[in-house]
C-alpha positions in Angstrom: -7.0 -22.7 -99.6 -3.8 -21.3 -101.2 -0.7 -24.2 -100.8 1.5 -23.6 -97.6 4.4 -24.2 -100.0 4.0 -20.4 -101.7 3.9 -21.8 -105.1 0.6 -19.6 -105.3 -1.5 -22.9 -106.4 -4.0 -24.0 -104.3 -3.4 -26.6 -102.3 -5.6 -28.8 -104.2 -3.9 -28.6 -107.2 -0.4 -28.1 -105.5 0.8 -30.3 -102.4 -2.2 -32.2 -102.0 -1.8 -34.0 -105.5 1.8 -35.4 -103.7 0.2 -35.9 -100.5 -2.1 -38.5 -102.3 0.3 -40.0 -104.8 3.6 -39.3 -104.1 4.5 -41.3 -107.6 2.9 -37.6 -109.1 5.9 -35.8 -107.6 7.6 -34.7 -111.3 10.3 -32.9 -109.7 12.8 -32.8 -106.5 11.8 -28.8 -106.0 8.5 -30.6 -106.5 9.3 -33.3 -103.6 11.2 -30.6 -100.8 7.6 -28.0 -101.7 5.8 -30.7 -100.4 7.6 -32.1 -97.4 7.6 -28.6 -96.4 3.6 -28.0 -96.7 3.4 -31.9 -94.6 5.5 -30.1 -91.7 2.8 -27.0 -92.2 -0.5 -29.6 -91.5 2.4 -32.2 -89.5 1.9 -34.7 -92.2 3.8 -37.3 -90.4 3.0 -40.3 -92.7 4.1 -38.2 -95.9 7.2 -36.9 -94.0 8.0 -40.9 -93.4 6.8 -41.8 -97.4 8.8 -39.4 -98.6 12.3 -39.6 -96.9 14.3 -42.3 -98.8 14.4 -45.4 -97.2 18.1 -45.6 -96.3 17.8 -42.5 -94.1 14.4 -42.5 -93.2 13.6 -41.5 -89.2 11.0 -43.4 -88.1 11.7 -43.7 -84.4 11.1 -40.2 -84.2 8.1 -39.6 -86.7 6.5 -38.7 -83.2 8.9 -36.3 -82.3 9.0 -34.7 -85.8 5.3 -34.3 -86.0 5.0 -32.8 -82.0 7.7 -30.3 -83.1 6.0 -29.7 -86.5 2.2 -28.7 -84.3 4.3 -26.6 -81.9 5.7 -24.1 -84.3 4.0 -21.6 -86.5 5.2 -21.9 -90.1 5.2 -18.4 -92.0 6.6 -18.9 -95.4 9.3 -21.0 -97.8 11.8 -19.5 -99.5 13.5 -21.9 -102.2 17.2 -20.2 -102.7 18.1 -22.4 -105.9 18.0 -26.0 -107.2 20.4 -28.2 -109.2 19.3 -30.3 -111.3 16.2 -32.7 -109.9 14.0 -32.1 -113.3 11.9 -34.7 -114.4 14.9 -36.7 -116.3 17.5 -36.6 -113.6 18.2 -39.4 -111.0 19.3 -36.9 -108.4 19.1 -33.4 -107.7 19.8 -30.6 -104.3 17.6 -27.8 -103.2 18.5 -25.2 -101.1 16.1 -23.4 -99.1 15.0 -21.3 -95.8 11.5 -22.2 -94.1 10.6 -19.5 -91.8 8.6 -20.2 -88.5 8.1 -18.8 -84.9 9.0 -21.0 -82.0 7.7 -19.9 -78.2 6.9 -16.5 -79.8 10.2 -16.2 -81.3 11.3 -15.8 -85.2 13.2 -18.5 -86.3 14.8 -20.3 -89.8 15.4 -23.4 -91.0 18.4 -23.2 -94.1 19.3 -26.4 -95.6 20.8 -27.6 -99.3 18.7 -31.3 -99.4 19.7 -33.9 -101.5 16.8 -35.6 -103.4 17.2 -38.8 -105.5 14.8 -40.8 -107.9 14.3 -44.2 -107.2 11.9 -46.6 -110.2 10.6 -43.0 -110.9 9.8 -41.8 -107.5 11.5 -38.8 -105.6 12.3 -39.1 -102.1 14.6 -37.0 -99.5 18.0 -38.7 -98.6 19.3 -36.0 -95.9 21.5 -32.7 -96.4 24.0 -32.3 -99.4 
């Protein structure tokens, strides 16, 4: 199965390695590939896991994983990144993640700010 993320890995050796072990995330590109493939296969616990602490949503993982089953996710388009290498503490990634809602074609565009706690990256909210 080719990862949901279009990184043109399968997903084995893609999204599912994160999905496992989230510490295996070497990247913040890496991190926002990922979340994206848990909203493909409504991944709610991984959507939770990986959202930093500080902002993290739980009172609506429910929500977030109804809404992720209702849509049809077609394809992710990753715009740019600053910094979020290996090294760095922090890092944004602007994207678009395409998806059809009640038949129609819609978009999600964000810039996301990622930051690297004891060596683990994790989504704090938009930039």
């Amino acid at each position: 199965m080719s990862c949901n993320c279009g990184s043109g890995k399968s997903y084995a050796s893609c999204c599912e390695i994160a999905h496992q072990d989230i510490t295996q995330v070497k990247t913040a590109e890496q991190l926002m590939r990922s979340r994206y493939t848990a909203f493909t296969l409504a991944y709610g616990d991984y959507l939770m896991e990986s959202h930093h602490v500080s902002t993290r949503p739980l009172s609506e993982k429910a929500e977030i994983v109804a809404w992720a089953k209702s849509v049809e996710w077609d394809k992710l388009e990753v715009k740019s990144t600053n910094k979020g290498l290996e090294n760095d503490k922090e890092g944004t990634v602007k994207f678009k993640a395409h998806f059809k809602e009640n038949g129609k074609q819609r978009f999600i565009k964000e810039n996301s700010k990622f930051i690297k706690e004891n060596g683990v990256w994790y989504y704090l909210g938009l930039a």
